[in-house]
C-alpha positions in Angstrom: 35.1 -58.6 -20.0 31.5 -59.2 -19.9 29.3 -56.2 -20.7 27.1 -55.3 -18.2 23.2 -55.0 -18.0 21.1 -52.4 -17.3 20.6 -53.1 -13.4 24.6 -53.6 -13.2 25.6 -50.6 -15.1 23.1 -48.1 -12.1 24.8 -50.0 -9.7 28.6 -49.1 -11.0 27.0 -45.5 -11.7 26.1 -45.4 -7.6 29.2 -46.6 -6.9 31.1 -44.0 -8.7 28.8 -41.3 -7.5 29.4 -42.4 -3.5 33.2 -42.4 -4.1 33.4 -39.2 -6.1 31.2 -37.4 -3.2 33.6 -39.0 -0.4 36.5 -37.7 -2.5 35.0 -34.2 -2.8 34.1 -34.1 1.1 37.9 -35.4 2.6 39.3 -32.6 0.3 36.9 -30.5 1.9 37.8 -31.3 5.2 41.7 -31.1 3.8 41.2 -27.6 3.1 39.6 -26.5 6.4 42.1 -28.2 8.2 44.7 -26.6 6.6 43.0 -23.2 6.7 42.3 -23.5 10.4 45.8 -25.1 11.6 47.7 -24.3 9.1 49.6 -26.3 6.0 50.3 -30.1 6.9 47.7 -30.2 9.4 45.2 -32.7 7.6 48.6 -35.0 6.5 48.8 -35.3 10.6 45.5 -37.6 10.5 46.4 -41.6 10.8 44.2 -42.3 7.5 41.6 -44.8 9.7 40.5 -41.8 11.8 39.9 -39.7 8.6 37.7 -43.1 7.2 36.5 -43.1 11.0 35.0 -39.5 10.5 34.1 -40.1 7.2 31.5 -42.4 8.1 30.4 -40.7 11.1 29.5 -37.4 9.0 27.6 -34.4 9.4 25.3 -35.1 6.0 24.9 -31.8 3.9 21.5 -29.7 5.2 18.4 -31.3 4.2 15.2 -29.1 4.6 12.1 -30.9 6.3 8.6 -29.6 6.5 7.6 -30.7 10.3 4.4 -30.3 11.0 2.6 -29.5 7.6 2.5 -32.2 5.3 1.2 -30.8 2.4 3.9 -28.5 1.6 4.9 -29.9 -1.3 8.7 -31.2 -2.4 8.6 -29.0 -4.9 8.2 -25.7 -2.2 10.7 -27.7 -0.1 13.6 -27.5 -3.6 12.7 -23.7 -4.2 13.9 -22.7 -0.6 16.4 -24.7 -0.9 17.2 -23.0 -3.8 16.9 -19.5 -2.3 19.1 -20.8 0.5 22.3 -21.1 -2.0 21.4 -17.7 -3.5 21.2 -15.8 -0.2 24.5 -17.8 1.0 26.0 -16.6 -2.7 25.1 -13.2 -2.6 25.1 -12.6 0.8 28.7 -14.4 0.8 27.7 -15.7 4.5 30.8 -18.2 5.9 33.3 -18.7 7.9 36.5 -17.2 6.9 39.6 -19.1 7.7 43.4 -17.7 7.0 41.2 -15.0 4.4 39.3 -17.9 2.9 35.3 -17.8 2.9 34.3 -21.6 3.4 30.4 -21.0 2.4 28.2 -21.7 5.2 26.2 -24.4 4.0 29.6 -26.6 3.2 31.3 -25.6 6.5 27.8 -27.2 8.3 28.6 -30.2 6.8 32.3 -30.7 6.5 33.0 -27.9 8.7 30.9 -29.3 11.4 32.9 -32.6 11.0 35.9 -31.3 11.4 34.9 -30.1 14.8 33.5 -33.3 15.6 37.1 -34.4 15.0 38.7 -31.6 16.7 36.8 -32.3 19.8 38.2 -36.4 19.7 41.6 -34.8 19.3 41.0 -32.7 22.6 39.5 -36.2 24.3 42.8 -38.6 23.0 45.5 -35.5 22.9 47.1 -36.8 26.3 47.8 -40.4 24.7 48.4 -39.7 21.4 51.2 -37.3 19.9 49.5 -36.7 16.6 46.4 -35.5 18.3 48.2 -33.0 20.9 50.0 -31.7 17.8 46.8 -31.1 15.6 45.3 -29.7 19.0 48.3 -26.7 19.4 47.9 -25.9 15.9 43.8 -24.9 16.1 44.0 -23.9 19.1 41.5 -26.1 21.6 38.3 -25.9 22.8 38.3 -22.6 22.6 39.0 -22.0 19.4 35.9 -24.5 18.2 33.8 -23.2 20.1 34.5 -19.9 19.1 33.8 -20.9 15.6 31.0 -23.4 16.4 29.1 -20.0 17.8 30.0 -17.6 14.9 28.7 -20.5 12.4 25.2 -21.0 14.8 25.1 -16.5 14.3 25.5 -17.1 10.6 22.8 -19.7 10.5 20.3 -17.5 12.3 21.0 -14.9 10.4 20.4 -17.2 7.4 17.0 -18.0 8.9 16.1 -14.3 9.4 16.7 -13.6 5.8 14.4 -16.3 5.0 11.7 -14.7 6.9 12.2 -11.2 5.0 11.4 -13.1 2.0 8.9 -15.5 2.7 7.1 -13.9 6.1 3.9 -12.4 6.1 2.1 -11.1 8.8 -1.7 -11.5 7.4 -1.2 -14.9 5.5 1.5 -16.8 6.0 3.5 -17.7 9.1 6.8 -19.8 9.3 9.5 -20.2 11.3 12.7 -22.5 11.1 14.7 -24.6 13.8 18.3 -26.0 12.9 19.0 -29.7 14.7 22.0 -32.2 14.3 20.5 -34.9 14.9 21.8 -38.8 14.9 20.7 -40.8 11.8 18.5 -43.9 13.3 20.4 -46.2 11.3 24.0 -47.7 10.6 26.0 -45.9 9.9 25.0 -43.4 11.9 26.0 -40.2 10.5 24.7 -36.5 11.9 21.6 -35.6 9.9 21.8 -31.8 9.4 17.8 -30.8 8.9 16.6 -27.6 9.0 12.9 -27.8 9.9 9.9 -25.7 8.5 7.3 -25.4 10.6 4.4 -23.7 9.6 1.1 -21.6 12.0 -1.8 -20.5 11.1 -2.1 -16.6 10.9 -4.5 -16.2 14.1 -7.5 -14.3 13.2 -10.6 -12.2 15.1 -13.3 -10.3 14.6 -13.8 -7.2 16.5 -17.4 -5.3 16.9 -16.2 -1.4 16.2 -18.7 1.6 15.8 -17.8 0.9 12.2 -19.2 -2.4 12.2 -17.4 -6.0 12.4 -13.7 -5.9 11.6 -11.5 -8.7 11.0 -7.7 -8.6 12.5 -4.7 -10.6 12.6 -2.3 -10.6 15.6 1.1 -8.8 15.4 3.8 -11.0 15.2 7.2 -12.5 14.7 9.0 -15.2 13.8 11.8 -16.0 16.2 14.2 -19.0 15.0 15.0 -21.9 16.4 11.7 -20.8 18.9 8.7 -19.9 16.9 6.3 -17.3 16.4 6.5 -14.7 19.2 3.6 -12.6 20.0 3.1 -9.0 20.4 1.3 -7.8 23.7 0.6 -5.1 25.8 -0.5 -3.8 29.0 -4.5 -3.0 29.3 -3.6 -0.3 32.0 -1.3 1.6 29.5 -5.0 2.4 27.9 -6.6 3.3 31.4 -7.9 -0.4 31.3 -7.9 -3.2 33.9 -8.8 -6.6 32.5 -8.3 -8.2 36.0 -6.3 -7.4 39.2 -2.8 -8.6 37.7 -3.4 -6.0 35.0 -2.1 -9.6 32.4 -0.7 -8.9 28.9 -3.3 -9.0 26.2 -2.7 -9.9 22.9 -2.2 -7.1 19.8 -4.0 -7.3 16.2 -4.0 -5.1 13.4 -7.0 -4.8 10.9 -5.7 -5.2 7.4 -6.7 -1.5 6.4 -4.2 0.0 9.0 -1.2 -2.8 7.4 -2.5 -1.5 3.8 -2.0 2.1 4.9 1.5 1.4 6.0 2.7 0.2 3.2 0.8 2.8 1.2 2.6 5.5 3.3 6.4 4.0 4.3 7.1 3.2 1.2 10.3 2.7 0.0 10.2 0.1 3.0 10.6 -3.1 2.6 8.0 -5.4 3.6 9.9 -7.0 6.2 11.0 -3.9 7.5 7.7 -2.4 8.0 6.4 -5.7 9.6 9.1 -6.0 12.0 9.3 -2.5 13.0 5.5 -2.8 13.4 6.4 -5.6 15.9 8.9 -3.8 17.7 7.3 -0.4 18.1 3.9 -2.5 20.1 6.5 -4.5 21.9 8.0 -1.4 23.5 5.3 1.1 22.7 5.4 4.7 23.6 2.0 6.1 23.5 -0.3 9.4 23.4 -3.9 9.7 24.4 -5.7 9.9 21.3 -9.2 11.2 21.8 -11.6 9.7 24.2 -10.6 6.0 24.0 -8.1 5.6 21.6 -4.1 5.8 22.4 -1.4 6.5 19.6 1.5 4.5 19.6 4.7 5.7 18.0 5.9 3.5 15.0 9.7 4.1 15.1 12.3 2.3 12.9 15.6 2.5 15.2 15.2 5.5 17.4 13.3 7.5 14.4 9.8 8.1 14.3 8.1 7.8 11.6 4.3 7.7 12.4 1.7 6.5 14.6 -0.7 3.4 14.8 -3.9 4.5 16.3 -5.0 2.2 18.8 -7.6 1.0 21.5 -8.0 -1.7 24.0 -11.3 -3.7 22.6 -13.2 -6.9 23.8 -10.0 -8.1 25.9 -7.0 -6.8 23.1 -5.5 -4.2 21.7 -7.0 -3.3 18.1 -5.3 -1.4 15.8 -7.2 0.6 13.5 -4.7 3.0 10.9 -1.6 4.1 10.6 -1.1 7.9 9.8 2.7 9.3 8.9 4.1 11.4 11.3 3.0 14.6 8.5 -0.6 13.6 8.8 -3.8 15.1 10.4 -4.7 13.7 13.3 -0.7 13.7 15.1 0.5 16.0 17.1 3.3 16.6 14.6 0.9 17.0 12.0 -1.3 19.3 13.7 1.6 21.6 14.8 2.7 22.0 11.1 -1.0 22.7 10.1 -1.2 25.3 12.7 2.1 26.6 11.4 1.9 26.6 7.6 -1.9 26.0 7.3 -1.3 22.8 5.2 -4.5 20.5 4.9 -5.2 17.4 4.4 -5.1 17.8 0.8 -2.4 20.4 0.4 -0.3 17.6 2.3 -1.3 15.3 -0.1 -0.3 17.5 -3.2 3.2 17.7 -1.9 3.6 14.2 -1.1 4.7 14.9 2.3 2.6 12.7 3.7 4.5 9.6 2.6 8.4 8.5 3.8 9.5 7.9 0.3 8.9 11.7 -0.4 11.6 12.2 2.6 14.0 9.4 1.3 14.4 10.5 -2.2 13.8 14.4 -2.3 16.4 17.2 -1.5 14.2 18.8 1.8 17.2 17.8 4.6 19.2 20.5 2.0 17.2 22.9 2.6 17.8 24.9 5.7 14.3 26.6 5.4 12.4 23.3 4.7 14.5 21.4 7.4 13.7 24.6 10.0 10.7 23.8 9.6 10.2 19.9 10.3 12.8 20.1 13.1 10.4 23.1 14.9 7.3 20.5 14.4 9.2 17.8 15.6 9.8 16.0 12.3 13.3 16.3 12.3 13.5 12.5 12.3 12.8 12.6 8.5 15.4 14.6 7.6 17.9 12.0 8.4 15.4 8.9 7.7 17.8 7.3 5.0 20.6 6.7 7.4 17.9 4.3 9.4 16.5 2.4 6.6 18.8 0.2 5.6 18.1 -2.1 2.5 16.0 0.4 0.5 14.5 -1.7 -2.3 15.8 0.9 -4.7 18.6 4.0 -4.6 16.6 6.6 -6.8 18.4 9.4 -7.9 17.6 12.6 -5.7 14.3 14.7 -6.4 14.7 18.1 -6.3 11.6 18.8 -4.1 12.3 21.4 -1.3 11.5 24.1 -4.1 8.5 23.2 -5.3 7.3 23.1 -1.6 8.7 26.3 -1.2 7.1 28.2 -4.0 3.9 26.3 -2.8 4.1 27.6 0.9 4.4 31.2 -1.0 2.0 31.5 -3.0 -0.5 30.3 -0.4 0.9 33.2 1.3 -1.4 35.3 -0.8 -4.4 34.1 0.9 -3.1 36.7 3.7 -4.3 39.1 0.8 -7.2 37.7 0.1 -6.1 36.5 -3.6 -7.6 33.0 -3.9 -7.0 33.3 -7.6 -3.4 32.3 -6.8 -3.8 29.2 -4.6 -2.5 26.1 -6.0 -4.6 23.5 -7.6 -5.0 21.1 -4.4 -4.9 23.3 -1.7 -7.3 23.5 0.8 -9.3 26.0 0.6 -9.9 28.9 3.6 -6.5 28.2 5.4 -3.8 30.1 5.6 -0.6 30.2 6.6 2.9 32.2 7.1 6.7 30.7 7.5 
């Protein structure tokens, strides 16, 4: 035999490739078979129908950048990278007979299968092979069942995306899944996941303060786009025209800066989407003479307030304070109660939600007393909503440092100021 040249020899090496791939996805599509109807299934299939579906694939997910050309391949191979691992980690499949089939092979293989299935359901009446294969996985019901729990996994897929790569301030993206049919012979279903990309929408606003730039709040919403925040004008005692229309929410970069500064122990995702979902279904309080406050809530617990106005036709965000802070009404009521300032809040690091999730204070029936009474009681049970924390810290033992604190500025009741804490305000005072 003749050796072969360069050219021949890549030629022989495709060959081999395309026939070891089409061996690896049949014995793919052996094993969910198998899983789904049982042992024997598969053998069942007259071998030109398994050729038949062979050629007609769903190709393995291939990531596409839509409508931004400059993303480069190599952004395109480091998502898809971060795909595998969250589908590792995360272990996100179908499970068949106690078998996890990973998502992305069951979206390629799996997906052919119940392009197959469906046939089987079309020729079943004619064909004794097909009714068989049909009884054993159960019909159209069955697919679809497991067409819809595969779509849930892939959207949840997409959402963990956006915790990684969103951000509200710089960089918008959102994803959309298609099967779509390959333009040439043979036509096989191309499986693309596209990225499409928006630019972060950005105004200047003319405050007392001077000009402030703000982004709008947002979200990405998969296989949709980016969704919007908005809210009422009348909610802040302001008609923009008779149909009272939904204006659009920003938020200044100082006010996102503070709530990362003061929820941490967040993640970043959480804290953006929560910041979504507390202006999309705001509950607010009149704050002053035009200003509003609207509750920032993760779940039903609340853990602060943005401070808010309706401004040249939108709703402007200015801070955020912590639920603990001057300027609430939970944070004035524990002023008025223990005399903690500003500063004396600072000290204790109370006015911050990782103080809350690491620290012993829902122990301590005094401490906890107390925040329930100014309305705080929210915090005490704060780690059970936060899910995902970006680290489990071992507990501080901080309820009684606060308390010896909250004593000793008792003294000021005596008029010893030689014993008030380094920090504390100075001229309150305060009795619990």
């Amino acid at each position: 035999m003749s050796k072969m040249n360069r050219k021949q020899l890549e030629i022989h090496k495709r060959k081999l490739k395309k026939e070891q791939e089409k061996c690896e996805f049949i014995d793919q599509m052996h094993q969910i078979f198998d899983l789904w109807g049982g042992e024997g299934t598969f053998a069942l299939f007259p071998k030109i129908n398994i050729e038949c579906s062979y050629s007609l694939r769903v190709l393995p997910l291939k990531i596409r950048a839509t409508n931004n050309p400059e993303i480069k391949e190599k952004s395109l191979y480091n998502l898809h990278r971060t795909l595998e691992r969250l589908i590792r980690v995360n272990k996100l499949g179908i499970e068949l007979s106690g078998t996890l089939i990973p998502i992305d092979v069951f979206i390629s293989a799996g997906y052919t299968v119940i392009l197959l299935l469906n046939h089987c359901v079309t020729i079943a009446a004619e064909n004794e092979w097909a009714k068989e294969v049909v009884a054993r996985t159960g019909g159209e019901e069955k697919v679809e069942l497991i067409w819809q729990e595969s779509h849930k996994i892939l959207l949840e897929l997409m959402n963990m995306v956006y915790c990684l790569f969103f951000d509200m301030g710089t960089f918008h993206l959102w994803l959309k899944h298609e099967l779509d049919e390959s333009p040439r012979y043979p036509r096989h279903k191309q499986n693309l996941l596209d990225i499409n990309e928006v630019s972060v929408d950005l105004r200047n606003f003319s405050t007392p303060d001077g000009k402030r730039s703000a982004f709008k709040v947002c979200w990405p919403k998969s296989q949709e786009g980016i969704v919007y925040a908005e809210m009422l004008p009348s909610l802040f005692g302001e008609y923009s025209d008779p149909d009272d229309r939904p204006v659009p929410v920003y938020i200044q970069r100082h006010a996102m800066n503070r709530l990362m500064e003061r929820l941490d122990g967040m993640r970043k995702y959480e804290i953006q989407y929560c910041l979504f979902d507390s202006v999309s279904t705001p509950i607010l309080i009149r704050h002053g003479k035009n200003k509003m406050l609207i509750a920032y809530k993760i779940a039903d617990s609340k853990l602060g307030y943005l401070v808010a106005e309706y401004l040249d036709g939108a709703v402007f965000i200015h801070t955020f304070l912590f639920i603990t802070n001057n300027g609430t009404p939970e944070g004035q009521k524990l002023t008025e109660l223990t005399g903690l300032g500003k500063l004396d809040k600072k000290y204790l690091a109370i006015d911050t939600l990782n103080c809350f999730l690491r620290s012993d204070i829902a122990k301590n029936e005094r401490l906890s007393a107390l925040f329930r009474q100014v309305g705080c009681g929210s915090l005490l049970t704060i780690s059970d909503a936060v899910s995902n924390l970006k680290s489990k810290q071992p507990e501080l033992l901080t309820s009684q440092f606060i308390i010896e604190y909250l004593d000793k500025r008792n003294t000021l009741l005596k008029g010893d100021e030689s014993s008030v804490p380094a920090g504390a305000d100075a001229g309150k005072s305060f009795m619990i």
